[in-house]
N, C-alpha and C positions, 0 to 999 in steps of 0.2 A: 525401209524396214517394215515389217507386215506386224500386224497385232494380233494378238494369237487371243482366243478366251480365257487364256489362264492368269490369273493375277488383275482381271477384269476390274474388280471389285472395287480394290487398293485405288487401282487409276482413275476410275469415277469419282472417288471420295475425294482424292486428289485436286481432280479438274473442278470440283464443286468449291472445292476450299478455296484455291487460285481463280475462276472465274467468274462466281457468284453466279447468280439466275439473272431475271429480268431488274432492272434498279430500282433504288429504294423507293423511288416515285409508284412503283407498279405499273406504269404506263409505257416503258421503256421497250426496244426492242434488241437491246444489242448486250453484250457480256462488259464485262471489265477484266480490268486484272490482266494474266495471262491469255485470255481469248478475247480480249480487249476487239472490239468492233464488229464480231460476229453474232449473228441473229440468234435472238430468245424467243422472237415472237412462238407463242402458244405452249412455250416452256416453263414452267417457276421451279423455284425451289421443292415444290409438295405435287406439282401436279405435270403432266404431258397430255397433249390433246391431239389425235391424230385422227385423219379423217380418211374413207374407204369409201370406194366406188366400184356400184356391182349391180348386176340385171338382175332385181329381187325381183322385175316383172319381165313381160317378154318372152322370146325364143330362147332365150338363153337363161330364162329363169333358175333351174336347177340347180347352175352356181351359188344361188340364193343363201345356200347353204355354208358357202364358206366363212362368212361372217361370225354366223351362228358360233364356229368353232373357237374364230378369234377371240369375240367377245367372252365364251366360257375361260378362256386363259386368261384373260386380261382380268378379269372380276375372279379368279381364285389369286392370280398373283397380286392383285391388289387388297384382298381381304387376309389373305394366310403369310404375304410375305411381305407387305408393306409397299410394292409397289416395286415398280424398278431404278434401283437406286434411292430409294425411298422417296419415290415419286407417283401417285397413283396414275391410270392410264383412263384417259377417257378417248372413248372409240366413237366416232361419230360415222355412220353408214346413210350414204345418197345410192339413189334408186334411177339407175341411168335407161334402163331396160332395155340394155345393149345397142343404143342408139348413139353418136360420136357426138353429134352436137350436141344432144344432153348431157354428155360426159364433161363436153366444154364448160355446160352451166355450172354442175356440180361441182366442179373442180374449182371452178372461180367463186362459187357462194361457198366455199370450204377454207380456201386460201381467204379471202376479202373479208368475208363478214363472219364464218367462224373462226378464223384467225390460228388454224392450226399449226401445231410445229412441223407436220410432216402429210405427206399422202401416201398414209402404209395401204398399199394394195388397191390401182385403178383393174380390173379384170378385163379381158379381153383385148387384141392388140387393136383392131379398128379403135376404140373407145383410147388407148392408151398413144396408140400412133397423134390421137386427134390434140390430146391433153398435154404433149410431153413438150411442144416447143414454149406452150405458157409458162409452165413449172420451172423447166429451166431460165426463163426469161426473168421470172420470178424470182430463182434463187431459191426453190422450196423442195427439199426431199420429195422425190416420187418412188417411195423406197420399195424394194420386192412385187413388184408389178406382177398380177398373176397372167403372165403369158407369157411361152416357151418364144419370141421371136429374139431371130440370132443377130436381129440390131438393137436389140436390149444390149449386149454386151461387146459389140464391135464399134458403135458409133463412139467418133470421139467428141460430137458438136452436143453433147447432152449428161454433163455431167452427173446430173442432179438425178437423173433418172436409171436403176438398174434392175434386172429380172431374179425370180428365185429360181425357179424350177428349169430343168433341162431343157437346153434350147430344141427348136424340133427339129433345125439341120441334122444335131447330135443325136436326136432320137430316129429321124429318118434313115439314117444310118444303124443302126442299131436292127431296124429292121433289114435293111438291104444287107447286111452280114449273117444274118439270120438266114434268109432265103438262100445267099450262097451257099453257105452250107449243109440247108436239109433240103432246098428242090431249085440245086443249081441251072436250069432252067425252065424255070416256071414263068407262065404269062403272066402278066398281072393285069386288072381290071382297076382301074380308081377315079374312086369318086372323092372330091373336095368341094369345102367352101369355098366358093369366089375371093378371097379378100385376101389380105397379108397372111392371114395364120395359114390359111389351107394351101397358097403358093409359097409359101416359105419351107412348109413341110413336104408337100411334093415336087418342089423345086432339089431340097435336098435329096429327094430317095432318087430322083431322075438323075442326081449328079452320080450317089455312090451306088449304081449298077453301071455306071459305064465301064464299056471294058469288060463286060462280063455274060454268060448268057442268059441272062435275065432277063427278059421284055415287057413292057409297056403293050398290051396289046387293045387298050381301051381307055377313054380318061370321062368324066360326066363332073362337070359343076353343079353347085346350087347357088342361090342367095337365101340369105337367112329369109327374105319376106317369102320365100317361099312356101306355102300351104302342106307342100307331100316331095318328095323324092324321088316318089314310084317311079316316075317316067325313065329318068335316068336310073333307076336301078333295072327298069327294062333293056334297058338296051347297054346296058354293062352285060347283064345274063347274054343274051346274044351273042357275046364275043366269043362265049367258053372259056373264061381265062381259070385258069386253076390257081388265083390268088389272087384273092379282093383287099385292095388297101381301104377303109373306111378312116376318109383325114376330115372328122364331122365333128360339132359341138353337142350336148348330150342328145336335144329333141331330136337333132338328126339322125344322130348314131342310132338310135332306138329303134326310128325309122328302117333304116339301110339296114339292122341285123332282124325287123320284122320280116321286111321284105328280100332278103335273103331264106329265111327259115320259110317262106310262103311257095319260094322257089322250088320245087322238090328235082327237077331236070337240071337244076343247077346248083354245086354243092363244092366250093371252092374255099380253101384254105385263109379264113376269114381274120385278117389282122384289122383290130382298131386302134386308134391314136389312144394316148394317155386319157388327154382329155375329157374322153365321153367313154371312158373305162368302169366308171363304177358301177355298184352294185344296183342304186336307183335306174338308170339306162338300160341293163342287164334285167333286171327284176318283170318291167311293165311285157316282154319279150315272152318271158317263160326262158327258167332258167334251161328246162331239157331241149330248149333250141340255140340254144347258144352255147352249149358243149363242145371243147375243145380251141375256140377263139381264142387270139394270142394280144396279147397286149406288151406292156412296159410300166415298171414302178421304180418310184426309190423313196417311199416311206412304205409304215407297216400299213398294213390292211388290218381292222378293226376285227375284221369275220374270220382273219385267219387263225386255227389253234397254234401254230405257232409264237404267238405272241401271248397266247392265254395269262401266261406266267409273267410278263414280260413288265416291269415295273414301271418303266413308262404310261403300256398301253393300261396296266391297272388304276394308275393314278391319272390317267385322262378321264377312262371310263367313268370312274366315281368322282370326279370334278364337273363330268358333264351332265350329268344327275342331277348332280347340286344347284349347279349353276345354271344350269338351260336345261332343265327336267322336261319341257314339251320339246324337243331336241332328241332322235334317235343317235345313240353315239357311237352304232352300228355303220352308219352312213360314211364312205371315204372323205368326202370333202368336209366334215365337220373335222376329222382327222389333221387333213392337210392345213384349214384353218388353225388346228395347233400348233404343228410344227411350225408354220410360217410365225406365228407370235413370238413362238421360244424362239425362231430366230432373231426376230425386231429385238426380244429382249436383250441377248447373246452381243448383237452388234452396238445396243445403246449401249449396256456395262463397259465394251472397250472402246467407246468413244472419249477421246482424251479430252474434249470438252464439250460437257451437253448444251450442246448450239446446232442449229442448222448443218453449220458449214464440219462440226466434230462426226453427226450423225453420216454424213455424204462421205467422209474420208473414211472411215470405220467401215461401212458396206463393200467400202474398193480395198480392202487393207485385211482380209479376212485369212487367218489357216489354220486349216484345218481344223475348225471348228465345230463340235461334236454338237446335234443336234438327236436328243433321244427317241424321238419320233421315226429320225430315216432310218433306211435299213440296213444295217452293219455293212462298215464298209464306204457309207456315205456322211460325207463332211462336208464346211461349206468353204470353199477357197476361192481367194480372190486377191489379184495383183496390178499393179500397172500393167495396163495392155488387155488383161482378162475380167472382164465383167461378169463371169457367168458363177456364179454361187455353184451352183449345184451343176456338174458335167456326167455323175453316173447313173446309170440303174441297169435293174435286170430284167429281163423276158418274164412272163409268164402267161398261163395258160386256164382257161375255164374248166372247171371240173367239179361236179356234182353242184354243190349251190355256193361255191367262192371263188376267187382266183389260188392259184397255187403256182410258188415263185420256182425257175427251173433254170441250169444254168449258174455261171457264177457273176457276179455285179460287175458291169464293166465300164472302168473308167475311160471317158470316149476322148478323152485330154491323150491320154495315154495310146489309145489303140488309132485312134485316127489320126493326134493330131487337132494342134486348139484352129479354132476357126478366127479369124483375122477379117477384118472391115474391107 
């Protein structure tokens, strides 16, 4: 049976009353009661301790930013609501700078000596690929992983570990339905990272054009040690293709759409991944070069008026002031940092017992669960078999100095089809 957010509340109070926190010694790691043998370490009665791993330096610094978000959520819900479950949240962030084997160390001085209850959010899949056999070995939530890979949610040998955001198979598709339908046969040009994330997502797009006359008529790698791009974005222009997939993380992305806009002989219907979609990447560029570039979302965009009114994004805005005041709360990924929190929040309230092992069932047990951050329409579901939280979103498209959403949100569960291990 799945556990819905509703009546969340009740069932935490519940599980607190039957299981108690860590035992009366305080030195304890395990529940009683009804959750009798299941792990408390980094849990009590008053507090939670969860530990984040992110490239605050590095190629991939940008990300930097997501923290920043989490933490403004976690310090207003721990000052104005008392905490989750009446539990204050303490967020502890390592600094991996997108390197796998510092990912290792971080993860292990996080689990070992800070003694967290959980690892809400290792970023990127090489750093998470590298982390996720320990954690499970471990028996420690590796909860909402920030990266779209569709063996976040297929594997069955990794319990412990699941994704939040749209896998990129499902986003890869999302674009190759797109193209069928407004330049059913377009060439395409793509460039990717070398690693899991950038074969996973161009893996997928190469699957769902087959069958169709869409082509591949040029591919260019990178490696993050990378210094520039240009090269391969020379000799992508060369092909002529009339559709550039950019599958990059942001410093890249920024790159490939400079050196697109630098191109003037060559002027091709420029799709970017989610990932390296924001406004920061877009911004360094010039926005009047990056006009009409297409992208993908499933939360609100900060910059969009559509949301001006919107009570969620009002009460982020003026919590992110409060709370991280040198923090623009203009920026997507501080954004995305909140939603991903209200999620942690959302999933510990229906944990039927705050242990390790309640938080890991609760994340797989998930429906339809409203998170006011995405964008109508999107929920977080999750069941035996399916790992993947978040399966929608919609198109959109660059226009004067924001994205603006086009199309209606499409659930990729539904229109393709769940993806399978």
């Amino acid at each position: 049976m799945r556990v819905s957010a509703i009546g969340c509340t009740a069932l935490l109070v519940l599980a607190v009353a039957a299981c108690g926190g860590r035992d009366s010694g305080g030195t304890g790691t395990t529940a009683s009661g009804q959750c009798q043998g299941q792990q408390t370490t980094g849990i009590t009665d008053k507090s939670i301790k969860l530990g984040g791993i992110y490239p605050l330096s590095g190629p991939a610094s940008a990300y930097g930013d997501i923290p920043k978000g989490i933490k403004a959520y976690f310090d207003y819900v721990n000052a104005e609501k008392g905490g989750i479950g009446g539990r204050k949240v303490e967020f502890v962030v390592r600094d991996d700078g997108y390197q796998p084997p510092k990912a290792v160390e971080e993860a292990r001085r996080l689990v070992e000596q800070e003694q967290v209850f959980a690892l809400f959010q290792t970023l990127g899949t090489p750093s998470t690929t590298a982390t996720w056999d320990y954690t499970n070995q471990r028996k420690v939530p590796q909860i909402f992983v920030a990266t779209g890979a569709s063996k976040w949610g297929t594997d069955t040998a990794h319990p412990w570990t699941i994704g939040w955001q749209p896998n990129y198979i499902s986003e890869a598709r999302v674009y190759a339905q797109y193209l069928k339908t407004e330049k059913p046969e377009a060439k395409v040009a793509v460039l990717y990272q070398n690693d899991d994330f950038g074969k996973d997502l161009f893996g997928g797009f190469k699957r769902a054009i087959e069958g169709t006359q869409v082509q591949i008529v040029a591919e260019q790698s990178y490696e993050v040690s990378d210094p520039s791009i240009d090269p391969q974005m020379r000799n992508l222009a060369e092909s002529k293709a009339d559709v550039f997939l950019n599958i990059t993380t942001p410093k890249f992305g920024s790159q490939a759409l400079a050196a697109d806009a630098k191109n003037t002989s060559w002027n091709p219907l420029h799709i970017i991944n989610n990932v390296a979609a924001s406004i920061t990447v877009l911004k360094p560029v010039g926005f009047e070069n990056v006009q009409g570039i297409v992208s993908s979302s499933y939360y609100k965009d900060p910059n969009d008026p559509t949301w001006q009114s919107d009570a969620e994004m009002t009460l982020y805005k003026q919590k992110m002031q409060q709370y991280a005041p040198g923090a623009d709360p203009n920026i997507p990924y501080h954004t995305f940092g909140w939603a991903v929190a209200s999620s942690f929040h959302k999933a510990m309230e229906a944990a039927k017992c705050p242990t390790r092992e309640g938080l890991r069932d609760s994340v797989r047990n998930l429906q339809n669960v409203q998170i006011d951050m995405l964008l109508p329409g999107v929920t977080l579901n999750t069941a035996q078999g399916d790992g993947f939280p978040i399966e929608s979103m919609q198109l959109m498209t660059f226009k004067g100095e924001r994205w603006e959403l086009f199309g209606d949100v499409i659930d990729t569960r539904k229109e393709f089809g769940p993806l399978t291990g």
